[in-house]
C-alpha positions in Angstrom: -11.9 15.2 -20.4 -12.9 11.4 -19.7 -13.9 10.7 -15.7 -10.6 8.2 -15.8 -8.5 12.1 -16.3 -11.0 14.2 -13.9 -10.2 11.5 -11.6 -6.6 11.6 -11.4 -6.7 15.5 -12.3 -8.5 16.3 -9.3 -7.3 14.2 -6.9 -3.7 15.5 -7.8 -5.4 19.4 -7.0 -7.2 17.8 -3.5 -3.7 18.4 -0.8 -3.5 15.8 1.0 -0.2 16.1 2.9 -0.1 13.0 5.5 -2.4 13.8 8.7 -4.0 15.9 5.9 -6.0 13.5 4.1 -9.6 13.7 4.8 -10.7 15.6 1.8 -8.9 13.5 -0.9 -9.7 9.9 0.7 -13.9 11.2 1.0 -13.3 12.5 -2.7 -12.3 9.4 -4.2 -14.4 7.5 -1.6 -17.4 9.1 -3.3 -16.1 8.2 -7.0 -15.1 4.8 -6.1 -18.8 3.1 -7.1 -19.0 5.1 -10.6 -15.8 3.0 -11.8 -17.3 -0.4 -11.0 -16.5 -0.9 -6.8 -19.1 -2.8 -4.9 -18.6 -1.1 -1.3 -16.5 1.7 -0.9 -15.9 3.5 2.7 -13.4 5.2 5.2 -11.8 3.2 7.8 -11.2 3.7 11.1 -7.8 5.4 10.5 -8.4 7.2 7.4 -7.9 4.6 4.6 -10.4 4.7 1.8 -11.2 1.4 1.3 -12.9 -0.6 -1.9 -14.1 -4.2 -2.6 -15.6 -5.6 -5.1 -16.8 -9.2 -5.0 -16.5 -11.9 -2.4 -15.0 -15.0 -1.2 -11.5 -16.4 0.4 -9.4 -15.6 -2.3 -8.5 -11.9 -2.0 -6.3 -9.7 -3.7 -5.7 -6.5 -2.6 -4.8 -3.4 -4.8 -2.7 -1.0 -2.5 -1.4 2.6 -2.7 -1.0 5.7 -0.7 -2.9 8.7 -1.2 -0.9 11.4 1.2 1.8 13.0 0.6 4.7 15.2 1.1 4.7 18.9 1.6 5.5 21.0 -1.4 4.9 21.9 -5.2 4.0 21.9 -7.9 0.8 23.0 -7.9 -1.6 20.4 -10.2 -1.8 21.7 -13.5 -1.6 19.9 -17.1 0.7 21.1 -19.4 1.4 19.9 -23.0 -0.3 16.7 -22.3 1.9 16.2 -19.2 0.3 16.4 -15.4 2.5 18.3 -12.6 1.6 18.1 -9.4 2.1 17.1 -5.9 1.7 13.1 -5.8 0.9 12.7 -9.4 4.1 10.4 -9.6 4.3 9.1 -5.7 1.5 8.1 -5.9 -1.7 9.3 -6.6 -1.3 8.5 -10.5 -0.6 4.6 -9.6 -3.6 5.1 -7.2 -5.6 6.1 -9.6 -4.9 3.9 -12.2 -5.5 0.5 -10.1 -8.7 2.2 -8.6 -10.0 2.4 -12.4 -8.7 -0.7 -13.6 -10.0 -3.0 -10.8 -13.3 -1.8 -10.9 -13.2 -3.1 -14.6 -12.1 -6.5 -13.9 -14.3 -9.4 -13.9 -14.0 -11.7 -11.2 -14.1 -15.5 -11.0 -16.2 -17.0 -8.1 -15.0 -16.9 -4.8 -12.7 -14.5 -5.5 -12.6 -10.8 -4.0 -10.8 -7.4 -5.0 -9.8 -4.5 -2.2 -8.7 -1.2 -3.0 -6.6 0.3 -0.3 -5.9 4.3 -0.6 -3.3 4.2 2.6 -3.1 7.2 4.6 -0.3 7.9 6.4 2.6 6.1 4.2 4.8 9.2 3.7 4.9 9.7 7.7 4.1 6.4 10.0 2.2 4.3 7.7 -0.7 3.9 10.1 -3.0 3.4 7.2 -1.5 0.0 6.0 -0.5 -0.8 9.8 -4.4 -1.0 10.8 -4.8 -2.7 7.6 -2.3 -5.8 8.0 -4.6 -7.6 10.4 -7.5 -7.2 8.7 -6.2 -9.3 5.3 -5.4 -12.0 4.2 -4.6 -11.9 1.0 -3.3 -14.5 -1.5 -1.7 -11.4 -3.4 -0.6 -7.9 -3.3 -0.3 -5.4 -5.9 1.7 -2.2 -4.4 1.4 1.3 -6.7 4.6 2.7 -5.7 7.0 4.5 -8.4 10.3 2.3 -8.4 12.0 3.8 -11.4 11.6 2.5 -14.8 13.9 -0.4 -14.8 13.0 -2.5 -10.8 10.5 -3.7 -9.2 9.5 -2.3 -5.3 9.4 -5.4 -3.0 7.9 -4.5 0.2 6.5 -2.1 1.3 7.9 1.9 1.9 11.1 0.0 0.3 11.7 -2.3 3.0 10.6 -6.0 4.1 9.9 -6.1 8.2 11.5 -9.1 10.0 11.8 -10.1 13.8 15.2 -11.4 14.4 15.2 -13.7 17.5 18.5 -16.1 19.0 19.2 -18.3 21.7 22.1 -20.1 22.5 23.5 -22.1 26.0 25.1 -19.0 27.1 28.8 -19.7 26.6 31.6 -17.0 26.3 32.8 -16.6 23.0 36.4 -15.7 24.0 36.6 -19.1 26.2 35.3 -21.8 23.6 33.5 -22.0 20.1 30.5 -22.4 22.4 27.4 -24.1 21.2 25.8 -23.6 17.9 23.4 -20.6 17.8 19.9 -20.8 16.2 18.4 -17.6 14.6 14.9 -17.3 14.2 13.8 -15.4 11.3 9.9 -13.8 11.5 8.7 -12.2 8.5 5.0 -11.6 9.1 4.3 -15.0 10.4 6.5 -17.5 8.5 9.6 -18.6 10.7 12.5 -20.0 9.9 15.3 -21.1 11.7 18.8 -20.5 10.9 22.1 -21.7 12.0 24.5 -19.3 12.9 27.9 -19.4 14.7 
């Protein structure tokens, strides 16, 4: 078998349920550099954590590598993988972990590998992340059927919903016009509402 299907074959057989991960992430932490990563390494929280070359415009390559109890137990059949996470999301893992270290980057231009621990419990792998980026793109390896796209991350988009108005009762007048603020990690806008 090719190093590309040990990879993904062995990662698959490593369990890694979530507050489990430790012997998956230092697995593919070691294998990292023999597909092309500059710098590979275990964060503070777990994450194994890639780059490959350097500069302001960074793009990061994210996926999770715990996951949920249960079978199957790894195993390749007829040419088809079973196991635990080979679908969510060790296989999507896997696949952006060899394919960006192939890539060839422009100047000024950096590539992070993110193998998130936590993501199928409290997602304190990308949580610790968030402040440490900023990225001009993400690329998320999560399974989202064959016919949509995933936008956000664990399926959802996080916003901070803030109001203020002068305080009138609603049952005595129409009151003054309410203003909304929407956050959505860092951009605000402001919308009327009545």
């Amino acid at each position: 078998m090719s190093a590309e299907i040990n990879l993904l074959l062995d990662l698959v057989s490593i369990p890694s349920t979530s507050y489990k991960e430790d012997k998956a992430c230092a697995y593919l932490n070691a294998r990292l550099p023999s597909f092309g990563w500059d710098r590979s390494y275990i964060d503070n929280v777990g994450n194994a954590v890639a780059t490959k070359g350097e500069g302001d415009n960074e793009i990061i390559l994210l996926g999770h590598i715990d996951t949920v109890e249960g079978r199957p137990t790894a195993k390749v059949e007829d040419d088809i993988l079973w196991g635990r996470g080979s679908v969510d999301a060790k296989g999507p893992l896997c696949s952006m972990a060899i394919a960006g270290g192939k890539v060839k980057l422009a100047r000024n231009c950096k590539l992070s590998f993110i193998a998130a621990a936590g993501e199928e419990s409290n997602s304190r792998g990308i949580l610790y992340r968030l402040p440490l980026h900023k990225p001009i793109a993400c690329i998320v390896g999560e399974p989202s059927n064959t016919r949509g796209i995933t936008i956000g991350y664990r399926g959802c988009i996080r916003a901070i919903l803030k109001s203020e108005d002068g305080g009138a009762h609603r049952s005595a007048n129409g009151g003054p016009l309410t203003l909304c603020y929407l956050c959505s990690f860092g951009d605000i806008k402001s919308i009327a509402l009545k």
